[in-house]
Every structure is written in C-alpha cells, then in structure tokens.
N, C-alpha and C positions, 0 to 999 in steps of 0.2 A: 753534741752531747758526749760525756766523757764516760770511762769507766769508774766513775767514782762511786757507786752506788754499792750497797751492799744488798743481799737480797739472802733472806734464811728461809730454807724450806727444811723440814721434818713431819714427822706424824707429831695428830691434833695431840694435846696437852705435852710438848717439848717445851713449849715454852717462848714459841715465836714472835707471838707480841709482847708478851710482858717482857723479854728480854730484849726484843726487837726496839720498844721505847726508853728504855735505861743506855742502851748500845750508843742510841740515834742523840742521847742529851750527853751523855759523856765524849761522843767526837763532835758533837757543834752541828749534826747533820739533822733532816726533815722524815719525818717517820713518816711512813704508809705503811697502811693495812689492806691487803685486797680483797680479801673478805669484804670490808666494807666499801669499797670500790666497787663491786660485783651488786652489792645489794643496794646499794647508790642507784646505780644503772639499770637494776630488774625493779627497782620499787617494793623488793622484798627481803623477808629475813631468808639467808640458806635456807634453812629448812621448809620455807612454803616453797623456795625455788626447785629444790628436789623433788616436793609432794607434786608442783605442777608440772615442772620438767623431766622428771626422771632423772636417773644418773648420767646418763650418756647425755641430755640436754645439759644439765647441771654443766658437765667436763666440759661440752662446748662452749658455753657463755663462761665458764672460767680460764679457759683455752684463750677465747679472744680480748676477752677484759686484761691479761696478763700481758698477752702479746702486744699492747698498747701502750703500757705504760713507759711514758716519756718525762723523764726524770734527773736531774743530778744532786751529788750528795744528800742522797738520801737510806737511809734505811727499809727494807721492805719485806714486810713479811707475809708471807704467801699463806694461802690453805694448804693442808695435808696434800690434797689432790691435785696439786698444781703440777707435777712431776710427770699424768697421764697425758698432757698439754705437750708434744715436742716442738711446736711452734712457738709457744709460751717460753717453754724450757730456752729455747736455742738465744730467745729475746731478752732475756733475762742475764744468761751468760754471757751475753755480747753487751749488756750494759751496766755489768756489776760483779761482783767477784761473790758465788755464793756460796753459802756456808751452811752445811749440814747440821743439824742441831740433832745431834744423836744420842738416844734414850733406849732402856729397856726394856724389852715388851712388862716386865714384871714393875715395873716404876710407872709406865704409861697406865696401866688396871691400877694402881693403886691411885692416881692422880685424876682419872677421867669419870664423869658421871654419868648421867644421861647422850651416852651420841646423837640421837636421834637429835637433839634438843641443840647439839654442836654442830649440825650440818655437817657430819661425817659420812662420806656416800662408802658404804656399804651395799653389796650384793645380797641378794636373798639370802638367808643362813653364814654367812661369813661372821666369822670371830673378828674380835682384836688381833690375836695370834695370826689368825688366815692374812688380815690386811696388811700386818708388820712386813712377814715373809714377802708378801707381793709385793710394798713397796719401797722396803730396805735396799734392793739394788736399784731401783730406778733412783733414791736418793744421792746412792754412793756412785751411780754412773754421772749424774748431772752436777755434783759438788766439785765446785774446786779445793774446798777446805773440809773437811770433817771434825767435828769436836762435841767430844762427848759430855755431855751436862746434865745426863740422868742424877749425878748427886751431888749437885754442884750447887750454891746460892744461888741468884740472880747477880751480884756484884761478882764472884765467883765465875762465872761463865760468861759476863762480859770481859772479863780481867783473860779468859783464856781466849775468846774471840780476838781479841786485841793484842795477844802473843802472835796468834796464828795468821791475821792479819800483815804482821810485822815482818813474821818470815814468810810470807806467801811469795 
C-alpha cells in the first residue's frame, strides 16, 4: 500500500464529503466516507450508535474502524471526531497525506443544523464554540496540509486543495 491516499478531517459541516467526492472525481481517485463505513459495521446510523454507545464507545468503534482502513488512491473523509482516535490518527497519516479543511466557528453555526441528528459527539453542555477550541489543535497537530474553505466554493476549495497538494 502506497501513500497516495488522501484523507480530510475538520469539524462537522467543513465540508468533508461533499468536497471529499468533487476532490476524489477531479484526480481519477475512489472516494470513502467513514462515517458510513462505521455505520456499515455497527448496523446503525451515528446517532443510534451514540444513544447506544455513548461518546467514548462511539470514539472507540470510530478509533478502530479508521485504524483499518486499507486503501490506495483514494479520497477519505473522516468524521469530526476522528482526530480523538491516535491510533486512527497515526494510520491515516502513514497512508495518506491529510488535509485539514479549516472553517470558522461563525461559518460552521451558520452552515450546521440539528447535531444531534449529524452524529456530532458532544459532551453534556458543550457548545459549538466549546468543541471548535477543543478540537482546532488536535486538527492542526495531525495535518500535514491546512486549507482554509470557510468561504470558498466547492470547485474553489478543491482548486486550493490541489495547489497545496502540489506544493506539499
């Protein structure tokens, strides 16, 4: 297995799949979602996996469903929560060059609906704001590339993926 893969993680509504399937058809590569990989394997949506697992079960089975994935030339985009995974993390970057898809918390609240309903794991009382803070460095610790596409099109922020790509 090569390094040819790409792998985007950010917080939910960045834009990781919808930009992660445009990314994956414009270089000729195989898209993955692991969200639905995760839900493939539990038999559920995120969100019954949360109500029945908890967060910290949730982390785990997204922990090892990540840490598995055996893949080349492809695209893949992670959950939000993929980042709390270091074993996940460390798997990912040893099979793909990843790319941080960075947003601002006031773009993410204008773009996001219902979480609960996005399999967003949230802590008792935690904000938007509270999660950004918490998980803004673990993103920019585990990215190789950063690229910001809070106001960027979809063609637009693959066209910058693909600069940064270049010079990577």
């Amino acid at each position: 297995m090569t390094k040819d893969n790409i792998t985007l993680i950010g917080m939910p509504g960045a834009g990781k799949s919808t930009i992660g399937i445009v990314l994956a058809k414009v270089l000729g590569y195989d898209f993955i979602d692991s969200d639905l990989l995760i839900q493939k394997e539990e038999g559920k949506l995120l969100w019954e996996i949360m109500r029945d697992c908890g967060n910290d079960g949730f982390n785990k089975i997204e922990e090892k469903v990540n840490s598995q994935i055996q893949t080349s030339h492809s695209v893949i985009a992670t959950g939000g929560s993929v980042i709390y995974g270091p074993k996940a993390m460390e798997h990912l970057r040893d099979i793909s060059t990843v790319v941080y898809l960075k947003v601002s918390c006031s773009v993410l609240e204008r773009r996001l609906g219902d979480l609960t309903k996005r399999g967003v794991v949230f802590k008792p009382g935690q904000t938007l704001l509270d999660l950004y803070k918490e998980r803004v460095p673990l993103y920019e610790k585990y990215a190789h590339i950063t690229v910001n596409v809070g106001h960027k099109t979809v063609q637009h922020a693959v066209s910058a993926i693909e600069d940064a790509l270049k010079t990577h």
